[in-house]
C-alpha positions as CSV (number, residue, x, y, z in Angstrom):
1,X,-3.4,-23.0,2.5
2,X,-2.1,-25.0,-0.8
3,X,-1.8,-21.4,-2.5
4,X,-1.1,-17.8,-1.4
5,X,-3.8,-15.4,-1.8
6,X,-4.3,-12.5,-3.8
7,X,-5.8,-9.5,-3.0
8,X,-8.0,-7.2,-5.2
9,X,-8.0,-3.2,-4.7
10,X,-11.0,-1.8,-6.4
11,X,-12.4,1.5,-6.7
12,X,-15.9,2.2,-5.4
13,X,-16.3,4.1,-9.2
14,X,-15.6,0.9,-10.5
15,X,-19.2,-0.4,-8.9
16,X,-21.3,2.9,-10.5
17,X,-20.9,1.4,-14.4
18,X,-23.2,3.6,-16.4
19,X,-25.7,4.2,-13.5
20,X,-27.2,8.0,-12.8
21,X,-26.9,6.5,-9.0
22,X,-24.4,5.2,-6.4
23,X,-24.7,1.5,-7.4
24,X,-25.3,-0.1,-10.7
25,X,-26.9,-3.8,-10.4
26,X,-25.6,-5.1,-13.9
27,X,-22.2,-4.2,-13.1
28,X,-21.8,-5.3,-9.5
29,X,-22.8,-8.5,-10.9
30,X,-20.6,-8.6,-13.5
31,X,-17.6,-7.8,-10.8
32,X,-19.2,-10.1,-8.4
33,X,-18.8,-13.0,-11.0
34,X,-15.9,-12.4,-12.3
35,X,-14.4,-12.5,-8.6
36,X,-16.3,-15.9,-8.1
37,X,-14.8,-17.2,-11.3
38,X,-11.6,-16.6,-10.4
39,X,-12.0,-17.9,-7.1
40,X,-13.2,-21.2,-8.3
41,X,-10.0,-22.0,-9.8
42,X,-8.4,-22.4,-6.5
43,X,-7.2,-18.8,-5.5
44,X,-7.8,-18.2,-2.1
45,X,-9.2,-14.3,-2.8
46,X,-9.6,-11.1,-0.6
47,X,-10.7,-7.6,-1.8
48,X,-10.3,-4.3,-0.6
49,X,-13.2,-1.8,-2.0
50,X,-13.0,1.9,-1.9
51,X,-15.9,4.1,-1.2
52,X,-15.6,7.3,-4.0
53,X,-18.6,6.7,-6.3
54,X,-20.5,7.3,-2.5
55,X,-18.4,10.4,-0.5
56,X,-14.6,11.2,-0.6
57,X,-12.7,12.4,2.5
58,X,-11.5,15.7,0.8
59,X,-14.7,16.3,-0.3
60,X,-15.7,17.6,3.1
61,X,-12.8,19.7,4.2
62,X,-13.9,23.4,3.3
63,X,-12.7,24.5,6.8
64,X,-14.0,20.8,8.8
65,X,-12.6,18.9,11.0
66,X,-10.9,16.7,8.4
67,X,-10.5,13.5,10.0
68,X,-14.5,13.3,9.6
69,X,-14.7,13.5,6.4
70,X,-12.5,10.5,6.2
71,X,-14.2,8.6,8.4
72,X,-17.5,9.6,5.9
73,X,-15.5,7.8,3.6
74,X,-15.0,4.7,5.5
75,X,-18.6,4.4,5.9
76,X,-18.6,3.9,2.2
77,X,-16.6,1.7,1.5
78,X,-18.9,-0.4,4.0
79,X,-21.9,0.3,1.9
80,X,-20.1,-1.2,-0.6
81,X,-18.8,-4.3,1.0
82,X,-22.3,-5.2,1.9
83,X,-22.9,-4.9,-2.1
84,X,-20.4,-6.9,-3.0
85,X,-21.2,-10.0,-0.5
86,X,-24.7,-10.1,-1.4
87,X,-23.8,-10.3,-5.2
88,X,-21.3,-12.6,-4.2
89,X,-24.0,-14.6,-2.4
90,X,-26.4,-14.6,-4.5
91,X,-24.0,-16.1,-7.0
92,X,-23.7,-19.1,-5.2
93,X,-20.3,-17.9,-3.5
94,X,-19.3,-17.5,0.4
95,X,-18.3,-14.0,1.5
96,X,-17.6,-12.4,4.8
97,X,-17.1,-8.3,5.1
98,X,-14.8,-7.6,7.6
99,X,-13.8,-4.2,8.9
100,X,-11.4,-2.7,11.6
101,X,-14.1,-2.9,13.7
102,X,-16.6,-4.7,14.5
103,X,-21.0,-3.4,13.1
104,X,-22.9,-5.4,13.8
105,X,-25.1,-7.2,11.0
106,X,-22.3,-5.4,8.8
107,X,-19.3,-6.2,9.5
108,X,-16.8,-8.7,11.6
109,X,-14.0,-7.2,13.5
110,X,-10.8,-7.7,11.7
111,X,-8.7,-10.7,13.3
112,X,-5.9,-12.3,11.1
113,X,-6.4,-15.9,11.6
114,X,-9.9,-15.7,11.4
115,X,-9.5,-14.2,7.9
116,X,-6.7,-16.5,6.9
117,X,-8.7,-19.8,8.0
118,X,-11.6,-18.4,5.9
119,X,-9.4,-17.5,3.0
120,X,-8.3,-21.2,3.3
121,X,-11.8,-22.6,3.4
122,X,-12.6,-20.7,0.1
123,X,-14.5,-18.1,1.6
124,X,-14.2,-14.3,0.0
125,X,-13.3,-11.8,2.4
126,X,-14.3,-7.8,1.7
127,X,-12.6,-5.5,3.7
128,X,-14.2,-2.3,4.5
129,X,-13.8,0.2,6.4
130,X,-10.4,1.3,5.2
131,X,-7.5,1.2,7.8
132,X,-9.8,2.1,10.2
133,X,-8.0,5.4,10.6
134,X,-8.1,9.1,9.1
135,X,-5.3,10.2,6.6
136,X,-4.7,6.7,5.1
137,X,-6.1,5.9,1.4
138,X,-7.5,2.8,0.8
139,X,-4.7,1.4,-1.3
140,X,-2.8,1.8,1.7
141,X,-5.8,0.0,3.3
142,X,-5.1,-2.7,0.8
143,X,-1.1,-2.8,0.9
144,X,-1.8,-3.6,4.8
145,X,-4.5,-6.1,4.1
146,X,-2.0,-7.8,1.8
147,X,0.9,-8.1,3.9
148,X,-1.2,-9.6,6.5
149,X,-2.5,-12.5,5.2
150,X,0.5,-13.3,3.5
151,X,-0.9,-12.1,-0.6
152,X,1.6,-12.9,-3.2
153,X,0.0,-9.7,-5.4
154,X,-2.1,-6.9,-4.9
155,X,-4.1,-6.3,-8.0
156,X,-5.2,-3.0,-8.6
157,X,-8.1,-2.8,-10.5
158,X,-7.6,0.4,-12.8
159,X,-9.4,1.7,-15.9
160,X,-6.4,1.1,-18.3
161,X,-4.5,-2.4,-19.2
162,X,-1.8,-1.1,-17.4
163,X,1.0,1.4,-16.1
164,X,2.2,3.6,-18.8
165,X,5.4,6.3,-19.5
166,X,2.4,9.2,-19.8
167,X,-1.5,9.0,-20.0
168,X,-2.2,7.1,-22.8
169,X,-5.3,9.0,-23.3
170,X,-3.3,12.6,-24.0
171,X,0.0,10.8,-25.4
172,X,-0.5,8.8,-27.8
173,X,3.7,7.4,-27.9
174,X,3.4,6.7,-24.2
175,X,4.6,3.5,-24.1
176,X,3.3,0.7,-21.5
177,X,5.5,-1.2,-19.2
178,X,5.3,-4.8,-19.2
179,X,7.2,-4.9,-15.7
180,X,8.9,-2.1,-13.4
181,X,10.9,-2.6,-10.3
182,X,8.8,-0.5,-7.0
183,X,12.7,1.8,-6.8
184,X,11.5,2.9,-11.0
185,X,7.3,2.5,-10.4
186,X,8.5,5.2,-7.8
187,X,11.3,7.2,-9.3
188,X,8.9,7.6,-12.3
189,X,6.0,8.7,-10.4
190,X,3.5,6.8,-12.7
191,X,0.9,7.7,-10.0
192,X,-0.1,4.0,-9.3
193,X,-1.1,4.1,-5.8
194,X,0.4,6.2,-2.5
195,X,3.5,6.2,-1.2
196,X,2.8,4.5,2.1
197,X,1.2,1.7,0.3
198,X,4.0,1.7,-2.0
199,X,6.4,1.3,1.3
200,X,4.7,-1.4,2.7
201,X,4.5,-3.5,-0.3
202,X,7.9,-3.3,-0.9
203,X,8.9,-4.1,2.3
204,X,6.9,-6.9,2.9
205,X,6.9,-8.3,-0.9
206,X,3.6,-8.4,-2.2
207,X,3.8,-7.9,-5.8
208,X,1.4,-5.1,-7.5
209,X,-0.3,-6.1,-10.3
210,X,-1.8,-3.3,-12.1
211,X,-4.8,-4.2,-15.0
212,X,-7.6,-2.4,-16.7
213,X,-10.9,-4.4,-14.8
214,X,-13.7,-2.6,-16.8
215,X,-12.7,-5.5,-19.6
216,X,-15.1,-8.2,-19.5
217,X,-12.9,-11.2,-18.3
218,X,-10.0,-9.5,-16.9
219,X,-10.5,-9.9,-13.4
220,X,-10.9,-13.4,-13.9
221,X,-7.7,-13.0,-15.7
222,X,-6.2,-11.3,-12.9
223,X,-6.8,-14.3,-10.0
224,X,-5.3,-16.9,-13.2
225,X,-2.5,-18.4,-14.1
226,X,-1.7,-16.2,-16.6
227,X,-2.7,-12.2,-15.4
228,X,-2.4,-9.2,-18.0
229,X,-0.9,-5.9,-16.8
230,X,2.1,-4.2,-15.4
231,X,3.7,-6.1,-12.6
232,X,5.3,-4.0,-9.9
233,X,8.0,-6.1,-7.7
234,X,11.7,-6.4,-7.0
């Protein structure tokens, strides 16, 4: 692989756009395209997807078993995945879902040199499924995914250009960091993604690249030469 690959956390939410429903066409398209674009500039590219504009985890823990809830949420996320490799094909684009395990007509069992020789080929890998486990988020689903295959960044796709001192939205002299070490992303408790993803990023070295992806053009952006937001690292 002539260049190490980046992987893209998005939110499920991110896929509803302005739609009443779970999914909205226009939007999942314009995500889908964007990705491709990117791609086509010689980025080897991987994306993690997250399941909340379908079913949360918490959202089913008024005295349940927990852990099924989470794995409701998992199921999402794989809805999703299927969404996002059909836009992606229908785009002209090669995509495989992969998942911790394998369904079939859904989903290929995860194996890491299967995924990294497809990642080299140009393919687009979507990971569903989460870790596979209850009580881990999907950003920590990503953080693993990253470290795995080697990603120089993890790009979290967010709904604001970036990580700021205080919500920009309720202070308006919050001020928005260009760059932050993970020791002061963490010490400041900007809220970017978990702690155990946090951990494993930092330990393995992937860079987290945080940048509002509702812009038209910015996730292109993100997979260039030259990506906007707040870069996380050492």
């Amino acid at each position: 692989m002539t260049m190490r690959p980046r992987l893209l956390k998005l939110s499920g939410e991110a896929l509803k756009g302005k739609s009443t429903g779970v999914l909205d066409p226009d939007e999942v398209d314009r995500v889908c395209g964007e990705v491709l674009a990117g791609a086509r500039g010689g980025t080897p590219t991987a994306i993690v997807i997250g399941g909340g504009n379908i079913f949360r985890g918490g959202e089913f823990r008024r005295g349940a078993n927990p852990t099924r809830g989470d794995y409701m949420g998992m199921l999402a996320t794989l809805f999703n995945a299927l969404a996002l490799k059909d836009a992606i094909e229908r785009l002209g684009g090669r995509c495989e879902a992969v998942a911790p395990y394998q369904v079939p007509n859904v989903a290929h069992a995860y194996e890491r040199a299967e995924v990294v020789r497809w990642l080299a080929e140009g393919v687009i890998v979507v990971f569903g499924g989460g870790t596979g486990h209850p009580f881990f988020t999907t950003d920590t689903a990503a953080a693993l995914r990253a470290a795995e295959i080697g990603a120089a960044e993890l790009l979290k796709g967010s709904k604001v250009d970036g990580i700021y001192s205080a919500d920009p939205k309720k202070d308006p002299t919050a001020k928005r960091f260009d760059r932050l070490t993970f020791d002061q992303a963490i010490d400041g408790r900007y809220g970017v993604m978990d702690a155990a993803a946090f951990a494993v990023c930092r330990e393995n070295r992937v860079a987290i690249r945080v940048f509002d992806m509702t812009k038209p053009g910015t996730i292109t952006a993100a997979l260039g030469a030259h990506p906007p937001g707040t870069l996380v690292g050492e």
